[in-house]
C-alpha positions in Angstrom: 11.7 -14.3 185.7 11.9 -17.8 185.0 14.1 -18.6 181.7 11.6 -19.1 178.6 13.6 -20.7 176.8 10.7 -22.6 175.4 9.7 -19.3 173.1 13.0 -20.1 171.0 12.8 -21.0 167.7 15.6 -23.8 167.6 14.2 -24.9 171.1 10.9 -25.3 170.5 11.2 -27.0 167.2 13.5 -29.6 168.5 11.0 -30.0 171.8 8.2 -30.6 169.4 10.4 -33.8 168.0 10.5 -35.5 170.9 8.1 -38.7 171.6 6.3 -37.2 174.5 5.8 -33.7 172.6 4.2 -36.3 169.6 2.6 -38.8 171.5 1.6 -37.2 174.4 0.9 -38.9 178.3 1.3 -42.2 176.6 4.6 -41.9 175.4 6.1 -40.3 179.1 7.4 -43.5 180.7 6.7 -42.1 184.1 3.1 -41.8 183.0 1.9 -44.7 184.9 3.5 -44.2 188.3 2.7 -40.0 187.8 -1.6 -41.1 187.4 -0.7 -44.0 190.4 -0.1 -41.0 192.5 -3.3 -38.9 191.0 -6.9 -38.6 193.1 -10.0 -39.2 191.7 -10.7 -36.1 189.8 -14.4 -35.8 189.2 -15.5 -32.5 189.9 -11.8 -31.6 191.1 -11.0 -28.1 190.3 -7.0 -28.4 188.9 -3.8 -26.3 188.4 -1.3 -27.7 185.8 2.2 -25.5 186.5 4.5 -25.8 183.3 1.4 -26.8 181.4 3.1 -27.3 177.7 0.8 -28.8 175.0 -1.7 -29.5 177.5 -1.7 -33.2 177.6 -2.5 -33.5 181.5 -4.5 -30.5 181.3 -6.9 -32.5 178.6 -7.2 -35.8 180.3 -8.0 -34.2 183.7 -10.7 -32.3 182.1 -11.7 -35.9 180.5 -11.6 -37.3 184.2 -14.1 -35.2 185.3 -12.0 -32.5 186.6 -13.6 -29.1 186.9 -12.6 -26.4 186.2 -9.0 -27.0 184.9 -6.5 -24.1 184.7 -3.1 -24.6 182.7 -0.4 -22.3 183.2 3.0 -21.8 181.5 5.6 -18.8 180.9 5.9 -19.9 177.2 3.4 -18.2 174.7 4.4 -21.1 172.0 3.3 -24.0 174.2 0.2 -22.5 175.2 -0.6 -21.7 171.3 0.1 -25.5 170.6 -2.0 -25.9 173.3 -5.0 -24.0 172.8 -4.4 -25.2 169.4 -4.9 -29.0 170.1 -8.8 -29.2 171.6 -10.5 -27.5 173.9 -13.2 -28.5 176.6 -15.4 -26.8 178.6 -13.9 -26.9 181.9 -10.4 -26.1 180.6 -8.6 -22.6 180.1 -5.4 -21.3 179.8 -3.0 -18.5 180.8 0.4 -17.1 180.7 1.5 -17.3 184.0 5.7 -17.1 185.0 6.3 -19.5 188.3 8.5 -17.5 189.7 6.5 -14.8 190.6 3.1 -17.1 191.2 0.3 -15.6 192.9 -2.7 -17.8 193.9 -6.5 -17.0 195.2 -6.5 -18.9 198.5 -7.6 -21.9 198.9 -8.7 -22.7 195.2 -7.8 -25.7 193.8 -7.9 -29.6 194.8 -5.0 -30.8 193.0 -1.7 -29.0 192.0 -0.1 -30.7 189.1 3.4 -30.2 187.4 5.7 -32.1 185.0 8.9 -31.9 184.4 8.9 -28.0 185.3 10.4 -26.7 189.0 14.1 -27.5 188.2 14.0 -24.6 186.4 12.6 -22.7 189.3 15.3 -20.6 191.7 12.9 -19.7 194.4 11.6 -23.6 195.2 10.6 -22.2 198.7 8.6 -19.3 197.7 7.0 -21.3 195.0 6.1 -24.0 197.3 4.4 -21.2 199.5 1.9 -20.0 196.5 0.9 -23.0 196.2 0.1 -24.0 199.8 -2.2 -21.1 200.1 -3.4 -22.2 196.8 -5.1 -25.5 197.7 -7.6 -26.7 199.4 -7.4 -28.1 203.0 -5.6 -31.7 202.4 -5.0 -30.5 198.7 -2.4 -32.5 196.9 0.7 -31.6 195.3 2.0 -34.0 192.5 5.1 -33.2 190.2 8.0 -34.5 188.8 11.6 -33.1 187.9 14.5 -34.2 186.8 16.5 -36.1 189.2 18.8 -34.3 190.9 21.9 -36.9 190.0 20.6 -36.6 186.5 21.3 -32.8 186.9 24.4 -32.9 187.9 26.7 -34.9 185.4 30.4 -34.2 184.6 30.2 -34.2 181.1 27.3 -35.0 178.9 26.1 -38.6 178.5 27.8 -42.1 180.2 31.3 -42.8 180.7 32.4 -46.8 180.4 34.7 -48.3 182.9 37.7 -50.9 182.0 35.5 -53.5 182.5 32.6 -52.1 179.9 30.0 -50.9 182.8 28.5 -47.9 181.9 28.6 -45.5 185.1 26.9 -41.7 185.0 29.6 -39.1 186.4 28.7 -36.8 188.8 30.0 -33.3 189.3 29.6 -31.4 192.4 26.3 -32.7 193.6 26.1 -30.5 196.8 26.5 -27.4 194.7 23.4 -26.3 194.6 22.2 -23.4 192.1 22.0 -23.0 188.4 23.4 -25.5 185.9 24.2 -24.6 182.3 23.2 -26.9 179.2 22.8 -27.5 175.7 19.9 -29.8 175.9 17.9 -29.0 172.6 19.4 -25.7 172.4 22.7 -24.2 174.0 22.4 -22.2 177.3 19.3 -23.6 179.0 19.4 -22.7 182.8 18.1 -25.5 185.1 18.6 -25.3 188.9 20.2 -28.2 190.7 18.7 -29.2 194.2 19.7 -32.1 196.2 17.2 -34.6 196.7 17.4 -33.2 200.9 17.0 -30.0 200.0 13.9 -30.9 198.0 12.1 -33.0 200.3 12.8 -30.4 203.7 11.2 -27.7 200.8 8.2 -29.2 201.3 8.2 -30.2 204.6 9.0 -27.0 205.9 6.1 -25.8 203.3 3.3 -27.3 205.3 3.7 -30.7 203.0 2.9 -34.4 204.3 4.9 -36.6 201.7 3.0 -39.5 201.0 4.7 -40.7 198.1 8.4 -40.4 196.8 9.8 -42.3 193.6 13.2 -42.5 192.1 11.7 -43.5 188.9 12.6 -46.4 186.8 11.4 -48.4 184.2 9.4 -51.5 184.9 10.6 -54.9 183.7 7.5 -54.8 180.9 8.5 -51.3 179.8 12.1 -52.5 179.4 10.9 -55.5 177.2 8.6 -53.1 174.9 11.6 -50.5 174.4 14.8 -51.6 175.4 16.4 -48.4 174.9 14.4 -47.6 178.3 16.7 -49.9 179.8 19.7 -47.7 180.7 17.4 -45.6 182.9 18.0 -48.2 185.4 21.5 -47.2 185.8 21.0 -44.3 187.3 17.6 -42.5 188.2 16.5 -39.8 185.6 13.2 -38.6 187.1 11.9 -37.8 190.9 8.4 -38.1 191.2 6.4 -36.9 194.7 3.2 -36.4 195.7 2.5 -34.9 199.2 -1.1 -33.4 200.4 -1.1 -29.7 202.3 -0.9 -30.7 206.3 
């Protein structure tokens, strides 16, 4: 079973601090390039994997999107959920990834953000959702960058000369990683960014979009704290369609 380490206390009330938990899509900096990646959703039926509070699950519903199903292991995120607006075409349910079972052929669009790197079994994962979609269904998701997942020691290190450089430990070790992001002991599972992509290939994927994501020039100007996400990719972003 995946790790819910969202149904802690300590976890979730720190998670609920942070700008993206308050301000929802808008305040995700990888917003922009995510929706650039998006169909048109009118009359789209939709999965959301690692739904949370819902945001996506909302404005797809508001795109037209129907029906819309949002998914996630953690009973507290889908109570904020449920708790933040409802709409016709959108429901719920407590669902763990790692044992995902999908009717065939189902849904146009499988969306997920910022949830598989805590997944083990990528592959198998990968499989439920192929038989999930729709013929020429698309798969759009982000995760955590696989560099990003696999520092020496928390946070940058500065050279002699003042460059700030993010150490790496161990990037082809592939499996679980240990941290105290938000709360201590939360499981993620490092992939490299080969293994990731030949995932989905092998799943029956056609890539048709992969970003190392950064923040754009305007984005930099508006909040400059954005602008050590240039150092060093934090997110992956990919969409692919079902071959």
């Amino acid at each position: 079973m995946t790790q819910n380490i969202y149904d802690n206390d300590a976890f979730f009330t720190a998670y609920s601090q942070l700008p993206r938990s308050v301000g929802g899509l808008d305040a995700a900096p990888e917003w922009p390039a995510l929706r650039a990646m998006l169909p048109d959703l009118q009359g789209k039926s939709v999965l959301d994997l690692g739904c949370g509070y819902g945001w996506f699950c909302r404005w797809a519903a508001e795109q037209g999107a129907a029906p819309v199903l949002g998914v996630d292991v953690s009973e507290k995120m889908l109570a904020q959920a449920r708790g933040m607006g409802g709409h016709a075409a959108l429901s719920y349910a407590r669902l763990d990834l790692e044992q995902l079972a999908l009717p065939p052929a189902t849904y146009d669009l499988v969306y997920s953000s910022l949830a598989f790197h805590y997944i083990a079994d990528f592959p198998t994962l990968l499989a439920a959702i192929g038989h999930g979609l729709t013929p020429g269904g698309k798969l759009v998701f982000s995760i955590e960058h696989p560099i990003f997942m696999a520092p020496r020691q928390p946070g940058w290190l500065t050279d002699g000369q003042g460059r700030k450089r993010w150490p790496v430990d161990s990037y082809q070790r592939q499996g679980a990683r240990v941290s105290d992001w938000l709360a201590p002991g939360v499981i993620k599972q490092h992939r490299t960014l080969g293994t990731t992509i030949n995932a989905l290939l092998h799943a029956g994927f056609q890539l048709e979009h992969v970003e190392e994501w950064g923040p754009t020039d305007e984005q930099v100007a508006q909040q400059p704290a954005l602008a050590e996400e240039r150092e060093r990719p934090m997110l992956l972003l990919i969409g692919c369609r079902l071959a």
